[in-house]
C-alpha positions in Angstrom: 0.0 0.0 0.0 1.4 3.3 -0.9 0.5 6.3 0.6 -0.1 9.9 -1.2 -0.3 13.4 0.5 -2.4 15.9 -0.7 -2.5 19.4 1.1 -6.0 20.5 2.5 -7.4 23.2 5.0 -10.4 21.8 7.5 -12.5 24.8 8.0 -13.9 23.1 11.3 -16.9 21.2 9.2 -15.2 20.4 6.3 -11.8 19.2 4.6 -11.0 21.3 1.4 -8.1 19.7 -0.9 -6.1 22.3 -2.2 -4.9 20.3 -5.2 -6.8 17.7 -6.8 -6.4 14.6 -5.2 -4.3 12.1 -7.7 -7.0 9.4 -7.1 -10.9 8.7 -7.8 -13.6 6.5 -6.1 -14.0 5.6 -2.4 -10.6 5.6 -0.7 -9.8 5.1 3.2 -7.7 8.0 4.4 -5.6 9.2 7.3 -6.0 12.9 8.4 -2.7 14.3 9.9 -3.5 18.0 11.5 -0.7 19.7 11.1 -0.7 23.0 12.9 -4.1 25.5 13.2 -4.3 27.6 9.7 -3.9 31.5 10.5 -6.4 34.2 9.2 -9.6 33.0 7.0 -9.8 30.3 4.7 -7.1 28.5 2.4 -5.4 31.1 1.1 -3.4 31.0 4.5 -2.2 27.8 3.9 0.8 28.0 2.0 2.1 31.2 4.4 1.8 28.9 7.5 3.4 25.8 5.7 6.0 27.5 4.2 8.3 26.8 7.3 7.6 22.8 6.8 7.9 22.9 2.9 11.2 25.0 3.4 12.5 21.9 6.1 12.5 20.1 2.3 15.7 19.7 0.4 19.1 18.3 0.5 21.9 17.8 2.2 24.6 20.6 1.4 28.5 19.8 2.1 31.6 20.1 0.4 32.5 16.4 0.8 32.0 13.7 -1.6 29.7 11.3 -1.7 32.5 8.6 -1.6 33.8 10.7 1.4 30.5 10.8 3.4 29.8 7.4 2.6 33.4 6.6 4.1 32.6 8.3 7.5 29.5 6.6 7.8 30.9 3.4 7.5 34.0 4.5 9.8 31.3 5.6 12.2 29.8 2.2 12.5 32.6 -0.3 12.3 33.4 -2.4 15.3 36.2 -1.8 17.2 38.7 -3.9 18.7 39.1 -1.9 21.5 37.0 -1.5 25.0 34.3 1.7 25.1 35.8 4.4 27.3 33.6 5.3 30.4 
C-alpha cells in the first residue's frame, strides 16, 4: 500500500483539498492536522506551511559522496578496543 499526501485546510466542518487529489472512487484515508491555519480560509495555507515545505531539500556539504559514505561506515565499524567510560 502506498501512501499519497495531498494538502488541504479543515475549516472546522469540512476538509477542502487544495490540489486535486491524484485518485478517484472511495478511498480510506488518514487525516494528519498539522498546525491550526492562520487568518480565514485556504489562502493562509501555503504562508503557514512555508516553514515545513522550506525543512524540504538536501543535504549541502563540500564532501563527496565517496567521502560521506566513508565516514559513515567508519562511524559504524566495530572496534577492537573497550568503550571508554
Amino acid at each position: 500500500m502506498s501512501l499519497v499526501s495531498v494538502q488541504a485546510v479543515y475549516d472546522g466542518k469540512k476538509v477542502t483539498f487544495l490540489e486535486p487529489p491524484p485518485v478517484s472512487g472511495p478511498y480510506r484515508v488518514v487525516v494528519t492536522f498539522i498546525e491550526p491555519a492562520k487568518g480565514a480560509g485556504v489562502e493562509a495555507l501555503p504562508r503557514d506551511t512555508a516553514r515545513f515545505w522550506a525543512s524540504f531539500g538536501a543535504w549541502q556539504d563540500d564532501k563527496s559522496v565517496e567521502g560521506t559514505l566513508r565516514d559513515i561506515h567508519d562511524a559504524r565499524r566495530s572496534r577492537t578496543e573497550p568503550p571508554v567510560l
